[in-house]
C-alpha positions as CSV (number, residue, x, y, z in Angstrom):
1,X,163.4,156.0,66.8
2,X,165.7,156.4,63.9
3,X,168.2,158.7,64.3
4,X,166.9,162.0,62.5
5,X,164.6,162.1,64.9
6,X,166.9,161.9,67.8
7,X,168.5,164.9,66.7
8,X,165.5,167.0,66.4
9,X,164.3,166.1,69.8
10,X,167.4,166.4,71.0
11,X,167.5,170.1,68.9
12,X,163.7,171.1,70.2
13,X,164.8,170.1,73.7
14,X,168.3,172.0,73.8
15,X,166.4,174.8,72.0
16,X,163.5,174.6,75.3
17,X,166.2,174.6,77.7
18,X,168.3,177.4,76.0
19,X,165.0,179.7,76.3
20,X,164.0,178.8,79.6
21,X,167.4,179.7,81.3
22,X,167.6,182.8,78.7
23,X,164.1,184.2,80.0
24,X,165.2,183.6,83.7
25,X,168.3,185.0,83.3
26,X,166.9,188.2,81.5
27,X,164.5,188.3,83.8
28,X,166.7,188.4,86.5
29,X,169.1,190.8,85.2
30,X,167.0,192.7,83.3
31,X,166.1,196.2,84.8
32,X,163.0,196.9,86.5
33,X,160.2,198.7,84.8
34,X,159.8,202.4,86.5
35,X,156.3,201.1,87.7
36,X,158.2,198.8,90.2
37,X,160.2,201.6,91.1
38,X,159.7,203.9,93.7
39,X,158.0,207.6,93.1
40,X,158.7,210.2,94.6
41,X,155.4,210.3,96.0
42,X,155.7,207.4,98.1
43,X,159.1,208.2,99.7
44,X,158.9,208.9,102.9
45,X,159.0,212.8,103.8
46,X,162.6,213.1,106.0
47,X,162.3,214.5,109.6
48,X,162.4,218.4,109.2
49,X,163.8,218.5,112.7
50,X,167.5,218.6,112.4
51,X,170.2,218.6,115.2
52,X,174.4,218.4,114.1
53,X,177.4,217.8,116.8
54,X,178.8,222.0,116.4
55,X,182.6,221.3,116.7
56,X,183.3,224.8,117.0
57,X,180.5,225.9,120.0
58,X,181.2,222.3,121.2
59,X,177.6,222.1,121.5
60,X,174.5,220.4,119.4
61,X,173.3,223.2,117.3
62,X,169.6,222.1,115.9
63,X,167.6,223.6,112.9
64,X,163.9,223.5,111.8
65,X,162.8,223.3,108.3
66,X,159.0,224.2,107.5
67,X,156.9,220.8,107.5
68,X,155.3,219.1,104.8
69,X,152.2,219.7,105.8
70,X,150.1,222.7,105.2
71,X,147.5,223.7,107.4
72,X,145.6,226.8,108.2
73,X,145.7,225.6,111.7
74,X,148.4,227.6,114.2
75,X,150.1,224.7,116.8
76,X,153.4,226.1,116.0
77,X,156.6,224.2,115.3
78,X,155.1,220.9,113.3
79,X,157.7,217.6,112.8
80,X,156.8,215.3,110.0
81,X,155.8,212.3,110.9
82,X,158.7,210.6,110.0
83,X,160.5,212.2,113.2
84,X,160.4,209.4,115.9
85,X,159.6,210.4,119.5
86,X,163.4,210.0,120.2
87,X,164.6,212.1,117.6
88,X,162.1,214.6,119.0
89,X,162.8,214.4,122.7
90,X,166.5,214.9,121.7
91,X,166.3,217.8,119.4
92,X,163.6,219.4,122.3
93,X,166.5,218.8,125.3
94,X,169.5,220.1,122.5
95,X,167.1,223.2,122.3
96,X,166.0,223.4,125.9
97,X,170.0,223.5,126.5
98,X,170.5,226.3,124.8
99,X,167.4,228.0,126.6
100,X,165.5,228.5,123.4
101,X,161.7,227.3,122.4
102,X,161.7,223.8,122.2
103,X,158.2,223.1,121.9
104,X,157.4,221.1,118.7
105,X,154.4,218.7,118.1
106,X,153.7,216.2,115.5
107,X,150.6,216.5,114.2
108,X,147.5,213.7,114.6
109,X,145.8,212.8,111.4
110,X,142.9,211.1,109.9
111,X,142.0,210.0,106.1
112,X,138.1,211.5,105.5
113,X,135.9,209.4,103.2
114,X,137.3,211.2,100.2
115,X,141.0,210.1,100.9
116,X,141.9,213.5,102.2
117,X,144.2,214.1,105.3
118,X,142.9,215.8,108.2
119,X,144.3,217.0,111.2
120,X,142.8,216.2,114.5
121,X,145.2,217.2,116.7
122,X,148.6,217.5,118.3
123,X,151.1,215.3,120.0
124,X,154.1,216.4,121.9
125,X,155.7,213.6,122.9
126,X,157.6,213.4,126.2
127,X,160.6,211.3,127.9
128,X,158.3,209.6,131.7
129,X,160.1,208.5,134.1
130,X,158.6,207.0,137.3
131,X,160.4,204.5,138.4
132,X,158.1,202.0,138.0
133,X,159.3,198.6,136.6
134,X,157.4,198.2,133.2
C-alpha cells in the first residue's frame, strides 16, 4: 500500500472511531426525550392519610386529605392505594389514641372491559395477633 493510502485509511478509521465514541458519549450525556420521562399521570398518587410527631401536644396529630378517587359510593374515610397496611394501622391506633373515628378503608378495584376502574369493595385492614408461629 503506498503511503497516500495509509493515511486515508488511517483518516477514515480515526474519523469511524471519533463518531462512534462521539454518538455514545452524546448519547449518554445527552438529555432524555420527555417521552422517557415520567408524566404526571403515571406517578403514583401519595397516601392521603397523614400522621406528624406534635412537639407541642407531645402526641401524633394525624390529618386526612380527600382521596383520589371519586365515587358516588358512601364507605366513608377512603386511603389511596398507595397507603400500605402499616401506614394505615398506625394512623388508625394515632387516632384511636386520641379517641376519635379511626375507621378508614382502602378501596377494592377492578379494570372493566373498557379500561375503566370500578369499585368492588372495601378493605380495612387490621394488625392479628394469635400467637401462632407463622
Amino acid at each position: 500500500m503506498t503511503m497516500k493510502k495509509r493515511i486515508i485509511a488511517g483518516a477514515v478509521l480515526g474519523g469511524l472511531a471519533l463518531a462512534s465514541i462521539g454518538g455514545v458519549a452524546g448519547w449518554t450525556l445527552a438529555p432524555r426525550s420527555a417521552a422517557a420521562a415520567p408524566s404526571d399521570q403515571t406517578r403514583p398518587i401519595p397516601c392521603n392519610l397523614g400522621i406528624e410527631w406534635d412537639d407541642d401536644a407531645n402526641m401524633f396529630a394525624t390529618s386526612y386529605a380527600e382521596p383520589a378517587y371519586v365515587t358516588e359510593l358512601e364507605y366513608g374515610r377512603l386511603a389511596n392505594q398507595s397507603c400500605d397496611d402499616g401506614h394505615i394501622l398506625l394512623w388508625q391506633q394515632a387516632r384511636h389514641s386520641q379517641g376519635l373515628d379511626h375507621r378508614v378503608c382502602r378501596p377494592i378495584v377492578q379494570d372493566d372491559p373498557m379500561g375503566n376502574i370500578m369499585f368492588v369493595g372495601c378493605t380495612d385492614p387490621s394488625e392479628v395477633v394469635d400467637g401462632e408461629p407463622r
